[in-house]
Each structure stands twice: as C-alpha cells, then as structure tokens.
N, C-alpha and C positions, 0 to 999 in steps of 0.2 A: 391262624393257620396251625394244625396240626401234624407233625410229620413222625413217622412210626418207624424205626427201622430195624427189620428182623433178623436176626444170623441164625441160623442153622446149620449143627452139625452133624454128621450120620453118624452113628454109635453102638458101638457090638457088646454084650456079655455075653462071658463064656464063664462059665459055671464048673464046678469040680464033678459036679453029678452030670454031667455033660449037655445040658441043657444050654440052647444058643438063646440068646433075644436081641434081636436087632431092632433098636428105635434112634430116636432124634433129641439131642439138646438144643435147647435155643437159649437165646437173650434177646432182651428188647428192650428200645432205647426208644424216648421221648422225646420230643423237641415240641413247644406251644410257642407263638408269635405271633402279637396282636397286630393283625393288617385294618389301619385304616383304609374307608372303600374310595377310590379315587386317587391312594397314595402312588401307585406305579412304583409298590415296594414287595408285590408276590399277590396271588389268586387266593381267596380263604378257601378255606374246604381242611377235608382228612385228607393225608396221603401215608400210601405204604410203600416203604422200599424192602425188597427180600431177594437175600440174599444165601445161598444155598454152598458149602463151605466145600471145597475142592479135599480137602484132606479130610480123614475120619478118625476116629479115636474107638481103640480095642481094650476093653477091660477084661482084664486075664484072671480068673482066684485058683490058685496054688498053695503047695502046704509046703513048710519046709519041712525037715527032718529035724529028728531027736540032738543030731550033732551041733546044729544050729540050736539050738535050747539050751543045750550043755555049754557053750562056749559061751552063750550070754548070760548064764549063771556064773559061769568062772571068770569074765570080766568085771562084773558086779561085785564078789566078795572079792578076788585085788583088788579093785580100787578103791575096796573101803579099807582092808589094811594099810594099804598106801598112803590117805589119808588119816588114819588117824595114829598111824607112826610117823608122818610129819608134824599133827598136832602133837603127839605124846614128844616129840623131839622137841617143837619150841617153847611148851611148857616147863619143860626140864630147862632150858638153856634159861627161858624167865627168869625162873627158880632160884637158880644158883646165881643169878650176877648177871649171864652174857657170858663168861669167861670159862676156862678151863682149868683155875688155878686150883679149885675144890678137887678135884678130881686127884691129883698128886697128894691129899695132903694123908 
C-alpha cells in the first residue's frame, strides 16, 4: 500500500518593483506498507490525501535605510574594541603575575 500525503499552501510575493505573484508551496509525505492479500490488514493500491492549508504566507522584499547600515557598522567596530580591550586587559594582567603589586612599584 501506498499512501501520499499532500499540504499545500497559498503564497503571495510582493516585489519592491511592485510586481505581485501568487503561487503554492507544498510538501509531500510518503508512507509504503506491505499488505499481504487475505491479511484483513488494509486494501493495496495508491492513495492520496490533500490537503489544502487554511492560513497563507505573504513574502514582503523591503529595503532598509542608510541609518540601519550606519548603526550595524558602528555595533561592529565597538564590539571589536570591546574585545580586544578585554584581550589586551588579560594579557597584561597574564604578564605581570595576576596581581597589582607591579604597578606601585
């Protein structure tokens, strides 16, 4: 016995150029099970079950702006000072002992 089962879902692009396209995602599942004939364990044959998805999915393309650019650059170089003024910190701290006694003398 073979049994097929199909989901489908409705599916929108919208485009920046304004261009719509509405299609269909689907998936599809398998299932194979040897029926011996006379077992009163299921009919052989194909079967399909379809199933068509109550909810839809909207894919939206949008641009951010320049400010969004600027601020993922300027999180980018802090967090590399950041790190490597914690590196350059426990290097130093290696260095010397651990201790602060150097530091007075």
């Amino acid at each position: 016995m073979f049994q097929y089962y199909l989901q489908v879902v409705p599916t929108v692009f919208r485009f920046l150029n304004g261009t719509t396209i509405e299609t269909f995602q689907y998936s599809v599942t398998e299932h194979t099970r040897h029926v011996d004939p006379g077992s009163n364990r299921g009919l052989p044959g194909v079967f399909f079950f379809y199933e068509v998805s109550a909810l839809h999915v909207e894919f939206e393309e949008y641009r951010r702006g320049w400010t969004h650019f600027f601020t993922g650059v300027c999180a980018a170089v802090g967090g590399a000072f950041t790190v490597m003024g914690m590196l350059d910190r426990s290097l130093f701290e290696w260095k010397s002992g651990g201790g602060g006694e150097q530091l007075l003398r």
